[in-house]
GUVO-78812 format. One record per residue (C-alpha): z, y, x. Coordinates in steps of 0.001 Angstrom, whole numbers, plus 500000, padded with zeros to 6 digits. Layout:
BEGIN
ZYX ...
***
This chain:
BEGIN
837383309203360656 834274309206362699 830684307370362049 828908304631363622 825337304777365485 823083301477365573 822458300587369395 819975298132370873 821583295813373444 818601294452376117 819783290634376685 820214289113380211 817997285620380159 819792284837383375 823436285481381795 825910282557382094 827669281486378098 824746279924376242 822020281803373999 824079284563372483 825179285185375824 821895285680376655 820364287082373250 819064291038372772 820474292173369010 821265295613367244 825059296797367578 827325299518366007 829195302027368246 832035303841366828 832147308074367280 834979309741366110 835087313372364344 836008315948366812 839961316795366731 840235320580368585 840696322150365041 842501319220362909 844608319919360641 846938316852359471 847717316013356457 851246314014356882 853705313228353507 856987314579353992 858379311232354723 855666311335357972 857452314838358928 860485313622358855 860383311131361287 858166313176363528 860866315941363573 863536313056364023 861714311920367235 861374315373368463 865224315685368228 865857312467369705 864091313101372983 865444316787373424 868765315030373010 867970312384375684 867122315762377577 870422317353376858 872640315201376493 876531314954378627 875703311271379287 872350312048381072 873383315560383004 873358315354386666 872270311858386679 868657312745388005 868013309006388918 867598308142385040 864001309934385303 862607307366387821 864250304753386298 862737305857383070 859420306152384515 859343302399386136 860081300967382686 857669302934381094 854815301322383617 856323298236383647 856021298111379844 852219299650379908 851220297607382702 852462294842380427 850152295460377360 847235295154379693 848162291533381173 849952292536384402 853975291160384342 856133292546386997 859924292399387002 861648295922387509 863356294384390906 859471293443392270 858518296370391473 861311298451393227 860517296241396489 857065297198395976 857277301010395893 860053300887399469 857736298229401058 854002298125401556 854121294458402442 855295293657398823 852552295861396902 850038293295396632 848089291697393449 850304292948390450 852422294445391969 850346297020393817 848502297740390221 852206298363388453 853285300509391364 850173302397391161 850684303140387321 853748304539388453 852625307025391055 850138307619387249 852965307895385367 854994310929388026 851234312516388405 851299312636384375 854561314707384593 853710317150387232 850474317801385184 852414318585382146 854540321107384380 851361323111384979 851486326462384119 847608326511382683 845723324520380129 845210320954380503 841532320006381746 839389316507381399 840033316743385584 843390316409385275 842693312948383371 839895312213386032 842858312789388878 845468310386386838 842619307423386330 841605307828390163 845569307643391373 845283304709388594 842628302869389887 842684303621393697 841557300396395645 839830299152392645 836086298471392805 833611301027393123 831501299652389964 834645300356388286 833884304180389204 838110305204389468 838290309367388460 834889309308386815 833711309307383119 831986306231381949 828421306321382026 827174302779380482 828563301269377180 831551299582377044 833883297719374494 836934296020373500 837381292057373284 834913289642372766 833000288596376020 832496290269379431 828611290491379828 827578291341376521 829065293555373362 827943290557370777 831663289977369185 833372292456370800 836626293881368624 835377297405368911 832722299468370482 833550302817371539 831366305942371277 828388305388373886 827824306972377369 826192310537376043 829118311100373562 831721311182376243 831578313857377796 831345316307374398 834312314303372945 836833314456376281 836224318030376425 836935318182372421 840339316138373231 842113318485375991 841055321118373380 843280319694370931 845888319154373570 846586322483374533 847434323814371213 850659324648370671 850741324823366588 851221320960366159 854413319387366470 854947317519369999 855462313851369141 852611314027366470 850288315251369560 851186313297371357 850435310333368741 847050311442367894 845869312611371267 847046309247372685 845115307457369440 841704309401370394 841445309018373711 841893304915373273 839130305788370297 837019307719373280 837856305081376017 836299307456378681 836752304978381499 835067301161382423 838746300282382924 842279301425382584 841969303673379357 844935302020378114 847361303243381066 846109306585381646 846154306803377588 849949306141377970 850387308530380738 848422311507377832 851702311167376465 854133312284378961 851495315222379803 851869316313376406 855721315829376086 856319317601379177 853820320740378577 855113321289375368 858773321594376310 860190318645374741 860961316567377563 861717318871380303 862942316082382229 862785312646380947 860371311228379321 861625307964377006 859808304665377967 857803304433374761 855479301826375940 858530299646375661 858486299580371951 854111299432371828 854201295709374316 856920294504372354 854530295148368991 850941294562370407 849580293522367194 851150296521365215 849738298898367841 846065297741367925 846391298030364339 848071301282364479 844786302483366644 842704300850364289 844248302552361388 843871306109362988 840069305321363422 839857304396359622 841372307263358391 845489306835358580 846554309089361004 849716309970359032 850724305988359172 849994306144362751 852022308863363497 855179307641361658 855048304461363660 854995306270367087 857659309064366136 859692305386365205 859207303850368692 859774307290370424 862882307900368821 863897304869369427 863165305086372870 864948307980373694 868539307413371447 868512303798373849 867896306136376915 871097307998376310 873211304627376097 871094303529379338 873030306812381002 875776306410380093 875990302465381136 875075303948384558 877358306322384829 879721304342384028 878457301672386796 878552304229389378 882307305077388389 883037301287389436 880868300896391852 883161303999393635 886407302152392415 885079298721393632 884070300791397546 887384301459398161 887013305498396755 884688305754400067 884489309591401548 882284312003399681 881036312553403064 880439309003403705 877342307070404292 878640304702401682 879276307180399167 875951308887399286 874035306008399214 875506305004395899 874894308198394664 871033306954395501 871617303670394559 870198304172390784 866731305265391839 866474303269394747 868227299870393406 866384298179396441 867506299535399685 867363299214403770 868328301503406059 865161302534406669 864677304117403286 868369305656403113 868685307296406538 866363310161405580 867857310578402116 871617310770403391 870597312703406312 872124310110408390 870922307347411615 869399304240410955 872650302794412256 874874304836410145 873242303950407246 872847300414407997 876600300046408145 876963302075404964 875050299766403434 876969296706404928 880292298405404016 878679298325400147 877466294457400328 881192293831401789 882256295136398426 880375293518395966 878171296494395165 874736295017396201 873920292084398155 871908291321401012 868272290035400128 866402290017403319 867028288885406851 866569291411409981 867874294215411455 866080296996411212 864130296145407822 867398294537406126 867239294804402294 869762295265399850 869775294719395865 871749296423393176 871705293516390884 873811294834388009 871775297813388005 869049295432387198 871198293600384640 871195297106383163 867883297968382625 866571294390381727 869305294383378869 867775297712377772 864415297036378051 865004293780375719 867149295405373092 864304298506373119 861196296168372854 863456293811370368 864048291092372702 866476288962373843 867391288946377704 866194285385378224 862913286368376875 862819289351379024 863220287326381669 
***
């Protein structure tokens, strides 16, 4: 729970929106109780599916379809910004996206602020490998990769230091949806969250749901608290051992529900942590049993993709740039020379030996900047992205 404090908000006579846009009037921010030394109360039902998440991702982590095929991580990842990106307003397909992070040229408007939550997303995991406590500058480095070429007002890799809120207009709190703590609180209740992190006598995925819930309670940053809020999630899988290397794309199943989350949030600040917490171990489990099928329908690609190559060489510049061809679905031979150790011209013909076949397909004129698409890699992970955020593939697209 938490309490509210009554705040006077100076009005702007020169503000644009008509007299309440203009008006001074008293407001109500929100501060939580402190969460270092909670103990929660959950119903057994509440355990249950907090202990059936927990198995679900260490089975995504272990399991025969997923072993060896490393690519499944970054293809994890990309949904999982895609999908968080997504509950903040920014669409990107998963093929835009791909161009973006091989080709500056393409990581522009949306795109450069999805591919940005992605290098987010990969700093999130190597900060969960960290072999020390999590610290409020680890947060400060994730929003600052976040929010790198945004404006300076917007103060990327600082705490807040002004009121801010949720809804409701941009120049003035007056019917906002919710007002977070103000500036002075921020600081106390950040440090009071990566307390709460780093213990190690809560279960994982119920952390996880409650540190994720606070911080959006906090929202420590003028913009992109949702994102990095996300990202608190894969920290805190990853340090506590549960996903030691992939991470399921839980976002997917929060943008497919945005009115169950907010409410979710809401609920947590009123008091009904336990509900919250059952509804994320749902959408994590879910997440991860889909992410084993996912493997498995790409290993099973990569078996025909060999079979449809004419069984190329192991050796091959064709054969080692399938083996690539899951994490880097968009592909020149620029990008693959270094990776198969190979010349630009050896890899450009690997890759036209693969178009030849049917395996991907030529999207881009040129010579030396030549792309190449895996489009039923794509086909994959769209169809898996719709049946985890309850979709259908046309509404997907």
């Amino acid at each position: 729970m938490g309490h509210v404090v009554k705040r006077r908000w100076e009005g702007d006579p020169g503000a644009y929106g008509g007299r309440s846009a203009r008006m001074s009037f008293t407001y109500e921010a929100f501060v939580p109780d402190t969460i270092a030394d909670l103990d929660p109360q959950v119903t057994f039902d509440v355990a249950e599916a907090v202990t059936a998440a927990e198995r679900a991702v260490r089975a995504l982590n272990s399991a025969p379809e997923v072993a060896g095929l490393e690519a499944i991580a970054a293809l994890l990842l990309r949904s999982e910004a895609l999908a968080s990106s997504r509950i903040e307003g920014f669409e990107l397909s998963q093929r835009n996206l791909a161009l973006a992070l091989i080709d500056p040229r393409a990581a522009r408007g949306t795109a450069g602020v999805v591919a940005r939550n992605v290098l987010a997303m990969e700093q999130a995991v190597s900060i969960g490998d960290l072999d020390r406590p999590i610290a409020v500058d680890d947060l400060l480095a994730t929003h600052l990769t976040l929010m790198r070429n945004e404006p300076e007002r917007l103060t990327p890799g600082r705490l807040r230091h002004e009121q801010n809120w949720v809804g409701g207009r941009v120049n003035s709190p007056i019917d906002a949806r919710y007002i977070p703590p103000p500036e002075d609180e921020v600081e106390r209740l950040m440090a009071d969250l990566v307390a709460f992190v780093n213990r190690e006598d809560i279960p994982a995925v119920a952390q996880a749901a409650i540190a994720h819930a606070q911080f959006e309670t906090i929202h420590p940053f003028l913009d992109g608290n949702g994102r990095v809020g996300r990202c608190l999630i894969h920290v805190i899988l990853r340090r506590r051992g549960v996903a030691e290397r992939f991470v399921p794309p839980i976002s997917i199943v929060l943008a497919a529900r945005p009115s169950s989350y907010v409410a979710g949030l809401e609920g947590f600040r009123e008091g009904r942590s336990a509900e919250w917490c059952a509804s994320f171990a749902g959408g994590c489990e879910s997440a991860a049993s889909l992410s084993v099928v996912l493997a498995g329908q790409i290993r099973d690609l990569e078996a025909a993709w060999y079979e449809r190559a004419g069984q190329p060489r192991r050796d091959s510049a064709a054969a080692r740039i399938l083996g690539l061809l899951p994490a880097q679905p968009i592909a020149s031979a620029a990008t693959m020379r270094a990776a198969i150790g190979a010349s630009h011209r050896r890899a450009l013909e690997g890759l036209k030996s693969l178009a030849a076949t049917g395996v991907i397909r030529q999207i881009s004129e040129g010579d030396y900047g030549r792309q190449y698409a895996a489009d039923e890699l794509f086909a994959l992970i769209e169809a898996f992205e719709s049946r985890l955020g309850g979709r259908t593939p046309s509404e997907a697209a």
